[in-house]
C-alpha positions in Angstrom: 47.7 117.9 96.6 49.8 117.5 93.9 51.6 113.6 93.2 54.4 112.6 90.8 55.4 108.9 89.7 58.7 108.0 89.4 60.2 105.0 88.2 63.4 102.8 87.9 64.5 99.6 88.3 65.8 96.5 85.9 65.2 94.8 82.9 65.5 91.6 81.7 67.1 91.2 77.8 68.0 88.7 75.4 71.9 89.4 74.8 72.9 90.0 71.2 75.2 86.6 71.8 72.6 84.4 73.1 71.2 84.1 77.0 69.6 86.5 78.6 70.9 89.4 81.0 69.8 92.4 83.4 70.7 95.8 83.4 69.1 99.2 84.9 66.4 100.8 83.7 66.4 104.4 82.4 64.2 106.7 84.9 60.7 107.8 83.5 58.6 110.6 85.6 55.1 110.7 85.1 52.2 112.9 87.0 49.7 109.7 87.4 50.5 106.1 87.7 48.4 105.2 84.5 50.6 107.1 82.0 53.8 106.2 84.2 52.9 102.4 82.8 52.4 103.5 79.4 55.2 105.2 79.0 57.4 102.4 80.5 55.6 99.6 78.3 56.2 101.8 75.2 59.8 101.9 76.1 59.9 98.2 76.5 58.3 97.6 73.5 60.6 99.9 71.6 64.2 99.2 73.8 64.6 102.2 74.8 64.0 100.9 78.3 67.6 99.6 79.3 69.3 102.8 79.3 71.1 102.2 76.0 72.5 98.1 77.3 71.7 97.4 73.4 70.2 94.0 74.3 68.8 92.0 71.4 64.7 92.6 72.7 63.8 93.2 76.3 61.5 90.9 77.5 60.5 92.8 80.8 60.8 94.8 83.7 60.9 95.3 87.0 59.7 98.8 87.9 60.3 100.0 91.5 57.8 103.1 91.6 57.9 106.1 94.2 54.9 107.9 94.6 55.5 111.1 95.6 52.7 113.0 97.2 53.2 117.6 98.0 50.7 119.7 99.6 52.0 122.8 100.8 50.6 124.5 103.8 50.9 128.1 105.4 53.4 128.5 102.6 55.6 125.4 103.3 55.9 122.4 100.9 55.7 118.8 102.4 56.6 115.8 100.3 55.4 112.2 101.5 56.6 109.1 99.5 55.5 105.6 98.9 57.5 102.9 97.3 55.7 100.1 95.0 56.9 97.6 92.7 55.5 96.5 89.4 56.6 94.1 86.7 55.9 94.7 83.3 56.5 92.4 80.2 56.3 89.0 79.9 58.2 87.4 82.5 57.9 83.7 84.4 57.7 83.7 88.3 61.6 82.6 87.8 62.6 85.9 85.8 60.2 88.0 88.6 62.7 86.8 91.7 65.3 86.8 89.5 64.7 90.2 88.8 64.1 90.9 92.7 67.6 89.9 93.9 69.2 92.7 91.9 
């Protein structure tokens, strides 16, 4: 059985004029969960998370996963997904549901 991690979602950013805003996360793929969070907390760390919004520093993330799951058998492939969400950064219970509603 062969799985894949993909991941998407919103993060939450200081704007350049003051405040702080959402925007979409870029998509990351990953072939286990474990790198799938490194990679996103690198690109949190680094900005590259918010799919070019330009915010003045992210400050964290919501991260809707799928978990994609294939075996194939007598030749066929079959997919099975699960959904999960994580939040990554430094975020207050407020930011979390804010983050939610979106």
């Amino acid at each position: 059985m062969k799985k894949e991690y993909i991941a998407s979602g919103f993060v939450l950013g200081k704007n350049w004029g003051g405040g702080f805003g959402a925007y979409a996360s870029r998509e990351i793929k990953a072939r286990s969960k474990a790198e799938l969070l490194k990679l996103t907390r690198q690109d949190l760390k680094s900005g590259a998370l918010d799919s070019g919004m330009g915010f003045e520093f992210l400050k964290g993330a919501r991260l809707d996963i799928k978990e994609i799951s294939r075996v194939i058998v007598k030749g066929k492939e079959y997919e099975r997904a699960e959904y999960i969400t994580e939040f990554i950064g430094n975020l207050t219970e407020s930011e979390q549901d804010f983050l939610l509603e979106l």
